[in-house]
Structure formats: structure tokens, C-alpha cells
C-alpha positions as CSV (number, residue, x, y, z in Angstrom):
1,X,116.8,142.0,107.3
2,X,115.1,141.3,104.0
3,X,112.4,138.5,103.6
4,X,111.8,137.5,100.4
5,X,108.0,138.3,99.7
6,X,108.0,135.3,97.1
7,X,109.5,132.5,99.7
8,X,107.6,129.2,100.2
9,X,106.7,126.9,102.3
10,X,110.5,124.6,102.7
11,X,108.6,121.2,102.7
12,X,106.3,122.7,99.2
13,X,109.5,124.2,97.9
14,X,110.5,120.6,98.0
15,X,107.8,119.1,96.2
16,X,107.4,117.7,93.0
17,X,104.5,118.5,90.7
18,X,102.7,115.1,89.9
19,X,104.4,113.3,86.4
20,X,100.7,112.3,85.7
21,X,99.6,115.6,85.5
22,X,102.3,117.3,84.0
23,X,102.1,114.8,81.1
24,X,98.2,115.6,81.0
25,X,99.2,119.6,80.7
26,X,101.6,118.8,77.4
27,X,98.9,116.4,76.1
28,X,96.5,119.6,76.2
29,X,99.0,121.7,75.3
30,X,99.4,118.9,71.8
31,X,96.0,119.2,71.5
32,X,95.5,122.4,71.2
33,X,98.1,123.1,68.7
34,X,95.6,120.6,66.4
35,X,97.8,117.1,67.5
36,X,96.1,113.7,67.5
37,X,97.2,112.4,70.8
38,X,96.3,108.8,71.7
39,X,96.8,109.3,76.2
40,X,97.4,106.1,77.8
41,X,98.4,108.6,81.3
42,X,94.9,109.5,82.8
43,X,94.2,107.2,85.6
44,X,90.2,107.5,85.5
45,X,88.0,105.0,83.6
46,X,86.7,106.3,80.4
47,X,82.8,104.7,81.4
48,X,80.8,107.6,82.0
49,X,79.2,107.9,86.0
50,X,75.7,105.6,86.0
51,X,72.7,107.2,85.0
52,X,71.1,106.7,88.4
53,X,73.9,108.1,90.5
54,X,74.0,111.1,88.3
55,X,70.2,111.1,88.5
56,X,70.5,110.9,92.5
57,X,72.6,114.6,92.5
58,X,70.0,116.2,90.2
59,X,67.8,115.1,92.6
60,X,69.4,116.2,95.6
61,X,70.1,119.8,94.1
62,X,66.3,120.2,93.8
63,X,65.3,118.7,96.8
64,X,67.4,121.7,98.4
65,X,70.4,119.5,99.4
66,X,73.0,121.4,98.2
67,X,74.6,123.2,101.5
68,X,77.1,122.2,104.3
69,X,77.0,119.1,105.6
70,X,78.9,117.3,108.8
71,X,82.6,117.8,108.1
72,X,82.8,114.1,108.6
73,X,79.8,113.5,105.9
74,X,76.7,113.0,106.1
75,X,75.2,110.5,108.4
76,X,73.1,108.7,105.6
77,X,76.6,108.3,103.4
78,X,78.6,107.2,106.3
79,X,76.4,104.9,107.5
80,X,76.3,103.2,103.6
81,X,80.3,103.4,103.7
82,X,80.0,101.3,107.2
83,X,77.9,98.9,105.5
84,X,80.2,98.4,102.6
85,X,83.5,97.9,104.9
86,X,80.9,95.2,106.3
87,X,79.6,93.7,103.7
88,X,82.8,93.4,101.6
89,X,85.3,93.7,103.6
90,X,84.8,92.0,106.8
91,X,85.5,94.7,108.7
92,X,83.2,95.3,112.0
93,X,82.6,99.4,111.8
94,X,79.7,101.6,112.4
95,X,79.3,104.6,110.8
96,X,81.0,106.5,113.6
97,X,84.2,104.7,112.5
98,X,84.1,106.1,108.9
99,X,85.1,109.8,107.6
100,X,84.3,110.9,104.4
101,X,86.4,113.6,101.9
102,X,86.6,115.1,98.8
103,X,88.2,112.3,97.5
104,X,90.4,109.4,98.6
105,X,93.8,111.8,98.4
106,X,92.6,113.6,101.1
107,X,91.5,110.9,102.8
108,X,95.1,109.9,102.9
109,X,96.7,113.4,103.4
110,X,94.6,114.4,106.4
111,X,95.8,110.8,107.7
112,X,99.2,112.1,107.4
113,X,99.0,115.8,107.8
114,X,97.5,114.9,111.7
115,X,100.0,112.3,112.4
116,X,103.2,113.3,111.0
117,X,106.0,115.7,112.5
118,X,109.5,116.5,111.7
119,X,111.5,113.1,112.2
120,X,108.8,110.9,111.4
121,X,109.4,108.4,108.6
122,X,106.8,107.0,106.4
123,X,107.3,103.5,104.5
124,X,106.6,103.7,101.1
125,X,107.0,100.5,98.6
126,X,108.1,101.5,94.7
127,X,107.1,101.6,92.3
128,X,104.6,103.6,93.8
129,X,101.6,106.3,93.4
130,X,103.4,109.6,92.3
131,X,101.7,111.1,95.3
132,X,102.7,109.5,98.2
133,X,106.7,110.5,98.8
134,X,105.2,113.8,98.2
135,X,102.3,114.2,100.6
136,X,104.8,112.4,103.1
137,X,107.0,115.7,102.4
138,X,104.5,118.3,102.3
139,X,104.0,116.9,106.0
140,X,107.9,117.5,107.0
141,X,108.2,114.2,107.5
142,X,110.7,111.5,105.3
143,X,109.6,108.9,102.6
144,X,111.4,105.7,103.5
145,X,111.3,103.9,100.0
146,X,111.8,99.9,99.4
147,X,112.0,99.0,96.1
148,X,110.1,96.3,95.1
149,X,111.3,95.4,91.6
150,X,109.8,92.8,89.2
151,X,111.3,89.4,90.7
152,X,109.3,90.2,93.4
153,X,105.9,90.9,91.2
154,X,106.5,94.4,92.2
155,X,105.3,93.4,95.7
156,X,107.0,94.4,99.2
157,X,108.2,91.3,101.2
158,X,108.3,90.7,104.8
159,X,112.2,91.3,104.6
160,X,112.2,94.2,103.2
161,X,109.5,95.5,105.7
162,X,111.2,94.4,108.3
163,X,114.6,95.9,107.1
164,X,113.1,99.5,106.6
165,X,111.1,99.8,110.1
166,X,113.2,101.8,112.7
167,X,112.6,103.5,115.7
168,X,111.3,106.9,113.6
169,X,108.4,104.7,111.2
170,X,105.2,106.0,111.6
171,X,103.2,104.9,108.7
172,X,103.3,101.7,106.2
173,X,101.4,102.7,102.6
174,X,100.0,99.7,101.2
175,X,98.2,100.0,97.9
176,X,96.5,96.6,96.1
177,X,95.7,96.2,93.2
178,X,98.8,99.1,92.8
179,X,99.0,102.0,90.6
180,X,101.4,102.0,88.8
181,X,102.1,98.2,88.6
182,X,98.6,96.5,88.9
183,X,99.6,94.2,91.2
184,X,97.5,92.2,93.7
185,X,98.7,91.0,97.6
186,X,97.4,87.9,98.3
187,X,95.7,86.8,101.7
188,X,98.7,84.9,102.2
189,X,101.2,88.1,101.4
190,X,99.2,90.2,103.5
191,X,99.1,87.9,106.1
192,X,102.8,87.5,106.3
193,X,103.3,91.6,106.0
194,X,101.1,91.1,108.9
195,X,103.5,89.4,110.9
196,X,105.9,91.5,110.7
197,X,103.6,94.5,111.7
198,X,102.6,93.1,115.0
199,X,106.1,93.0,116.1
200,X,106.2,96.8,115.5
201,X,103.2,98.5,117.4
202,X,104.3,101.8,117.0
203,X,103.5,101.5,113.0
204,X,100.3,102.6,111.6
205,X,99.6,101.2,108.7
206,X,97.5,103.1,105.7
207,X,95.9,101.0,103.3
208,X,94.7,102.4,100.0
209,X,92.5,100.2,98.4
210,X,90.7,102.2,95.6
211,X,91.3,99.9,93.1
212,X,89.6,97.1,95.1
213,X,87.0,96.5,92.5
214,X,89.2,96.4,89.5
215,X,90.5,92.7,90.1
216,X,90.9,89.9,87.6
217,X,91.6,86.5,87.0
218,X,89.0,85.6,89.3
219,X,91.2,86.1,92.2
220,X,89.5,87.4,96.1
221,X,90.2,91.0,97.4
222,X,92.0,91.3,100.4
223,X,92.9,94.4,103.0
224,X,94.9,93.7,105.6
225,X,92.9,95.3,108.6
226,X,90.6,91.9,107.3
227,X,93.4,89.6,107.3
228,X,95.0,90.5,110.6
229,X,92.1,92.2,112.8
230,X,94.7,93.1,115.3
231,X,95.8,95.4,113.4
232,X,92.3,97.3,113.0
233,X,93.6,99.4,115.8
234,X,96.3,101.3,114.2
235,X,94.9,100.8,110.4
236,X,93.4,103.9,108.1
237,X,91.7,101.8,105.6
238,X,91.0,104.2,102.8
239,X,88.7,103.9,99.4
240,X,86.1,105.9,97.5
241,X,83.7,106.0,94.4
242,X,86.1,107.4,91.9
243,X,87.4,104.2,90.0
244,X,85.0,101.5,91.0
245,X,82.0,103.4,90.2
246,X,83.4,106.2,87.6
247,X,82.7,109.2,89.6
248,X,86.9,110.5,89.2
249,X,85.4,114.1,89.0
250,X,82.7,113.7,92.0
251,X,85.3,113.8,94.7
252,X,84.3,111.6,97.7
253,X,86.5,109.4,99.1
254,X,86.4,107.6,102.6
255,X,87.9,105.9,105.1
256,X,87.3,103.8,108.1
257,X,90.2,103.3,111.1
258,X,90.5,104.3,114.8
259,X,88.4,106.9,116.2
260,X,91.4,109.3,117.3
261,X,92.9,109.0,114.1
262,X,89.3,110.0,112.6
263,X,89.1,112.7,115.2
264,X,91.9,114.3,114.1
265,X,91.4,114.0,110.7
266,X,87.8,115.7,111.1
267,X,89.4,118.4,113.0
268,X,91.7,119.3,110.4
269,X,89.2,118.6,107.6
270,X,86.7,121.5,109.8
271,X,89.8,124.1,108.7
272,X,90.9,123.2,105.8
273,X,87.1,122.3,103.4
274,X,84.9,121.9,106.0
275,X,83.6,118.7,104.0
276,X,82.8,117.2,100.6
277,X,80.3,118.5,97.9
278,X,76.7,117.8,99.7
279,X,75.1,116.8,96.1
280,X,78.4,114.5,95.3
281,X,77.9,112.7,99.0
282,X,74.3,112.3,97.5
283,X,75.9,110.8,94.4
284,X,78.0,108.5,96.4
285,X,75.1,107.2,98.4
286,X,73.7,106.2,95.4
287,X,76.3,104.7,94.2
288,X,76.6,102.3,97.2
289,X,73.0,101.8,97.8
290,X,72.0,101.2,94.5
291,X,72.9,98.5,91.3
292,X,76.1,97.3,91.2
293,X,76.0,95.2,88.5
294,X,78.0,98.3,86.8
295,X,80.9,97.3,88.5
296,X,81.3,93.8,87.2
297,X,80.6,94.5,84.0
298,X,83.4,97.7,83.5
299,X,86.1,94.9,85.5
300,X,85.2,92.4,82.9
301,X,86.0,95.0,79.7
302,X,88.8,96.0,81.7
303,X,90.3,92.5,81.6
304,X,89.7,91.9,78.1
305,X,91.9,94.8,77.6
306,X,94.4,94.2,79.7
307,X,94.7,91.0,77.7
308,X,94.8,93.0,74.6
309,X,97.1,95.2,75.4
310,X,100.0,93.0,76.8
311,X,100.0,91.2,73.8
312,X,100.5,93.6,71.4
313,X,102.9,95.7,74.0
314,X,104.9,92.3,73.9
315,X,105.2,92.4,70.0
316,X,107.0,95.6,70.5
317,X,110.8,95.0,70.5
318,X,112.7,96.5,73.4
319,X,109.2,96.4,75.3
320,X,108.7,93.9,77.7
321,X,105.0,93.5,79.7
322,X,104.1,91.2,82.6
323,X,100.7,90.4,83.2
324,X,99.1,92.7,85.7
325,X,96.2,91.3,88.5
326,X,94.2,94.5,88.4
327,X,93.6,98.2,88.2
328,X,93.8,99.5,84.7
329,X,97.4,99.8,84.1
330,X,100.6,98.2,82.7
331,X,104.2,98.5,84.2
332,X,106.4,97.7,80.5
333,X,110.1,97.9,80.9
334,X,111.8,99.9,78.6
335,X,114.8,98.7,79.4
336,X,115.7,97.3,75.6
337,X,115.0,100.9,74.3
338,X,117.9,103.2,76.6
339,X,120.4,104.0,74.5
340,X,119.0,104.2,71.3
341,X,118.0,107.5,69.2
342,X,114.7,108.0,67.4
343,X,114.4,109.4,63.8
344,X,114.1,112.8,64.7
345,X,117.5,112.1,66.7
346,X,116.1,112.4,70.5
347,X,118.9,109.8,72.0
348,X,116.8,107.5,74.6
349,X,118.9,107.8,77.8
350,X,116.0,107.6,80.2
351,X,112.6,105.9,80.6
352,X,111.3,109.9,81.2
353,X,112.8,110.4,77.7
354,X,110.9,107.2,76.5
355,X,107.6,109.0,77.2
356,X,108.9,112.2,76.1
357,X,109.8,110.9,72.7
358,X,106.4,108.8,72.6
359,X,104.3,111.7,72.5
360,X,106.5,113.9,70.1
361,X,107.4,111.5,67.6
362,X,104.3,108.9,68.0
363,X,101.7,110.9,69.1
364,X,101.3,108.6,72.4
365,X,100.9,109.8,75.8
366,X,102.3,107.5,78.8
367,X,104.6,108.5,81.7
368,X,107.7,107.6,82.9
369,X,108.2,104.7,85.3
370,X,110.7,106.7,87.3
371,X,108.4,108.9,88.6
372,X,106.3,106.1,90.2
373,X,110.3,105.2,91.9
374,X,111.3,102.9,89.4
375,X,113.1,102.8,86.1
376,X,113.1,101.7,83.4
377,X,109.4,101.4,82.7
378,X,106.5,103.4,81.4
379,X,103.3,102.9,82.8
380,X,100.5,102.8,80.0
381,X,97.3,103.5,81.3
382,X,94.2,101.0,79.3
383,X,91.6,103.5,80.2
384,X,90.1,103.9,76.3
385,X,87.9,101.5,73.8
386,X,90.0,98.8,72.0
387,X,90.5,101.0,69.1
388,X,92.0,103.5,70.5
389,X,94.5,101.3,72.5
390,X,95.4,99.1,69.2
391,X,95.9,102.2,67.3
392,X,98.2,102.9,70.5
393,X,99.9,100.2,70.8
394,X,100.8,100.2,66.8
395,X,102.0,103.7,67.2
396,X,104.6,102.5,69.7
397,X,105.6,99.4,68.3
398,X,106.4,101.4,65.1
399,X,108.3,103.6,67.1
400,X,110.4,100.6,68.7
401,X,111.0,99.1,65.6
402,X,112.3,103.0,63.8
403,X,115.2,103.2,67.0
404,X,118.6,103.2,66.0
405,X,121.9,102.3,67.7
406,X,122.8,100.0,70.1
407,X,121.2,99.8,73.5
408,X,122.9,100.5,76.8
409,X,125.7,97.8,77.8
410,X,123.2,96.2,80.5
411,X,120.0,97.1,78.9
């Protein structure tokens, strides 16, 4: 018999590359060629890390602290992630409850990767993170998506949770404030998710809160292990340092949840990295322990351009922009613009040719609301100074207004 020396693994075979990145690779690729490209697809804040958590690694290097550590982090770190589930979360940990990884997606793979086998269905509400119907496959098991359109402020209702849990649902994802959308679950929307959940035992539930700090309107965080403390038993609560605090390229994220769950996630975190970068868990520390003023300060720029942006997205005709709660992004439908054909004659019969003919023709880099599970949108990413996202938005509004031909019948 011959084996094909090339063949992959049949759940990566499967896999998609991530639409964020890919659009970040032919931004570079723009770039390079000597293009001006405005990107509105990075997901990191473009603050640079605090001066004192940066000075914190410096120190740590020459205080020697730059070798393994505990696979599940540091004992100092942990115990400051415990204290923060505490303090702002209402959640009653110690630091023996809490893992720590390099960075919050592995926090949630290694949740997955030690729970999931073949059969096992995962619950995943779209428009959702590019990553999570893929990690669920890389784990051989199968993403169970609920769409959660508009009408519902992008936001999965008890129904539809109840509808999608069978016998085979293993997981829940829950993220709030949500990339792509920016929505935000209230207390009350949690609490009723909740519900629903307790009727189910046999469903963990994963909640991704990494956005948690990025909240506006004056409007209360909520997770729902806090909400409904029954569930604490069978809820991975995961967050990190990358967005609050800037630190995107430090790569520490953490988690707090049941202590089997943790157990099995430090086992396979022993084989797989052995742990996070000692001087970034020294970073991190910092970062907990130390000011925070940093964070209320990049939330309140980040609402005065959210602010910014939806209005001049609105002024765009075929564009149309509701008002996100948090994180840094806009959901826009693109609905008004199918159908139509640029001046360079690209016809517009997709939301992924929206962004495609956005950064060829406009010199604007967003990314297709289909890869997130739901069309037609483009998710536009407020990550950059006012200039830059008015120069932006004037770039795409030009482009709507130089479209020709009649939309889709529908659109």
C-alpha cells in the first residue's frame, strides 16, 4: 500500500485558516508593494503596553527570571488572577482554581482539546470569533451554530439554546462584549441563558470574557458563573491581559473553573508548551497588581470612537451600523452593496467580496462578516487614532457612493 507522505491530520485538513489573519497577510503583502492601507481588521488595541508592566519584564529578565516556571503559572501570577476573579467578578477562587497560558486561545483550546471526542457537539452562537468552529474541529468534535442575527442584538436567546442542546452537547461558547458584534449580555440575559443551562447538567459551559474591560455606556460587566453560581461547577471562565491591558503580543491568558477540568488542561499544557513565557507571567503580574487607571482611560477613547465611527459608517449608502456595547468593533451590514459592481468592474456578490474590493480599490482593510457565520456584514475593527479611522471611513463611503447597478432583489 502507498501512504501519502504529505497526508494530514483529517480534523486540520478540515480547517480553515483564520479570515483575520489571512486579510492581515494581503495587507502586508499591499504594503510591501508601497500601498497606503488604512486596516480596520487587527483585533489588538493600538495603545502601546504601560510603561510599568514593560518595566516589570525588564526587571524580571535581570533579576534571572527568565526560565521554566509551573506549567500552570507561577504561583505569584495565579494567585493575582484569583484575586481579580474576586475582586471583579464575584467569583470565590483560590489560586489553585486558576491556570495560566500563553494567551487566552489556548486557554480555550486546552479546555476543549481535554474534553472533546468524536461525537461531541459544541454550541457555538454566530456571528462568532473566527476561531471557535475551528478549534471545536481541530478537536474532532462538531460546531453546533445558532445564528443570532440582528433582531436579536446579535445575542443568543433562551430558545434558541434550548432548541440546539441534545443529548451529544458538551460545551456552550459564550463571549460578552462579542468579537465580531460588540455586543453585551445583560445580568438579566445571562440569567435567563442560565435557566436553561441548569436543566442540562451534562453542558459545560466556556465563557470568554476578554473583552470584559472594554464596556461602554456605563453599563455593569457580567459572567455568568457570577450570575448563576450553580453553574461554577461545570464553567471554564476564561480572560487575559491582551486587550484590557495591551499586552496582544505578551501571550498570557488565564482561566479559573473546576479543578478536573484545570487538571486536565495542565496535563496537556505539560506536553504540548510546558507553560507561558516566565518574564511575560512577570509582565502580567504587573499588570494586575499594579495602576489601573490605564484601563479606564483606553475604554473611554474607545467609546468616543465608537461614536465616531458609526456615524460616519451611517453616512455611507448601502452601509448600515448599529450601535455596539463594547469591545472595539462594528458589525455594518452590507447588505445594500450585493449586487452592485465597483469602477474597476469587481461585481459585489458577497460581503467577502465587499472586503476584497475595499482594500483593492479603497485602500481599506476589514473582513468579511461571513467568516465570523454571518453575512452580509464586514466587521471594521476601531483600533487606530481618529484620523486614521475618518480617513477610513471617507475612503469607504466614497467607494459606496462610486457602485453601480442595482442591488440584489432582497438586498
Amino acid at each position: 500500500m502507498t501512504v501519502d507522505p504529505h497526508r494530514l491530520n483529517i480534523h486540520l485538513a478540515k480547517a480553515q485558516p483564520s479570515a483575520t489573519y489571512r486579510m492581515m497577510d494581503r495587507v502586508a503583502a499591499r504594503r510591501a508593494s508601497g500601498a497606503k492601507i488604512i486596516s480596520l481588521s487587527a483585533g489588538e488595541p493600538d495603545f502601546d503596553t504601560p510603561v510599568h508592566i514593560c518595566d516589570a519584564a525588564v526587571d524580571a529578565m535581570r533579576a534571572g527570571h527568565t526560565r521554566y516556571t509551573q506549567v500552570a503559572g507561577m504561583r505569584p501570577l495565579r494567585e493575582a488572577v484569583a484575586a481579580k476573579f474576586q475582586r471583579e467578578n464575584g467569583l470565590d477562587v483560590g489560586w489553585q482554581d486558576t491556570i495560566v497560558c500563553s494567551g487566552g486561545k489556548q486557554v480555550i483550546y486546552n479546555a476543549l482539546a481535554a474534553t472533546l471526542n468524536e461525537g461531541d457537539e459544541v454550541i457555538v452562537p454566530a456571528p462568532y470569533w473566527v476561531s471557535y468552529p475551528e478549534m471545536v474541529q481541530l478537536c474532532g468534535a462538531t460546531p453546533i451554530i445558532v445564528s443570532c442575527g440582528s433582531a436579536n442584538g446579535f445575542k443568543l436567546t433562551p430558545q434558541a439554546l434550548a432548541n440546539a442542546i441534545g443529548p451529544r452537547t458538551r460545551w456552550l461558547i459564550l463571549n460578552s462584549p462579542s468579537n465580531p458584534t460588540g455586543a453585551v449580555y445583560t445580568r438579566d440575559e445571562l440569567a435567563a441563558l442560565a435557566e436553561v443551562l441548569l436543566a442540562h447538567p451534562h453542558v459545560l459551559v466556556l465563557s470568554d470574557d476578554i473583552y470584559e474591560h472594554l464596556i461602554f455606556d456605563g453599563a455593569t460587566f457580567y459572567t455568568i458563573a457570577q450570575v448563576e453560581p450553580r453553574l461554577m461547577s461545570r464553567t471554564l471562565t476564561m480572560n487575559g491581559v491582551s486587550k484590557a491591558y495591551a499586552m496582544t503580543g505578551w501571550r498570557i491568558g488565564f482561566g479559573t473553573g473546576p479543578r478536573w477540568l484545570l487538571d486536565a488542561m495542565e496535563k496537556l499544557q505539560g506536553q504540548q508548551t510546558s507553560g507561558a513565557s516566565a518574564i511575560s507571567q512577570h509582565a502580567a503580574l504587573a499588570a494586575l497588581d499594579g495602576p489601573q487607571q490605564f484601563i479606564s482611560e483606553t475604554c473611554s477613547v474607545f467609546e468616543q470612537r465608537r461614536d465616531l465611527i458609526v456615524e460616519l459608517l451611517n453616512q455611507a449608502p448601502g452601509l448600515t451600523c448599529a450601535v455596539p456595547g463594547g469591545a472595539f468593533y462594528t458589525f455594518a451590514s452590507c447588505e445594500g452593496l450585493i449586487g452592485r459592481a465597483t469602477p474597476a468592474g469587481t461585481r459585489l456578490d458577497s460581503d467577502e467580496d465587499v472586503a476584497g474590493a475595499l482594500l483593492d480599490e479603497a485602500d481599506v482593510a476589514v473582513v468579511q462578516g461571513s467568516a465570523f457565520g454571518l453575512g452580509p456584514y464586514i466587521r471594521i475593527a476601531y483600533a487606530l487614532d481618529d484620523d486614521a479611522l475618518v480617513d477610513a471611513c471617507r475612503a469607504i463611503t466614497r467607494f459606496c457612493h462610486s457602485l453601480t447597478g442595482k442591488r440584489h432583489a432582497g438586498a
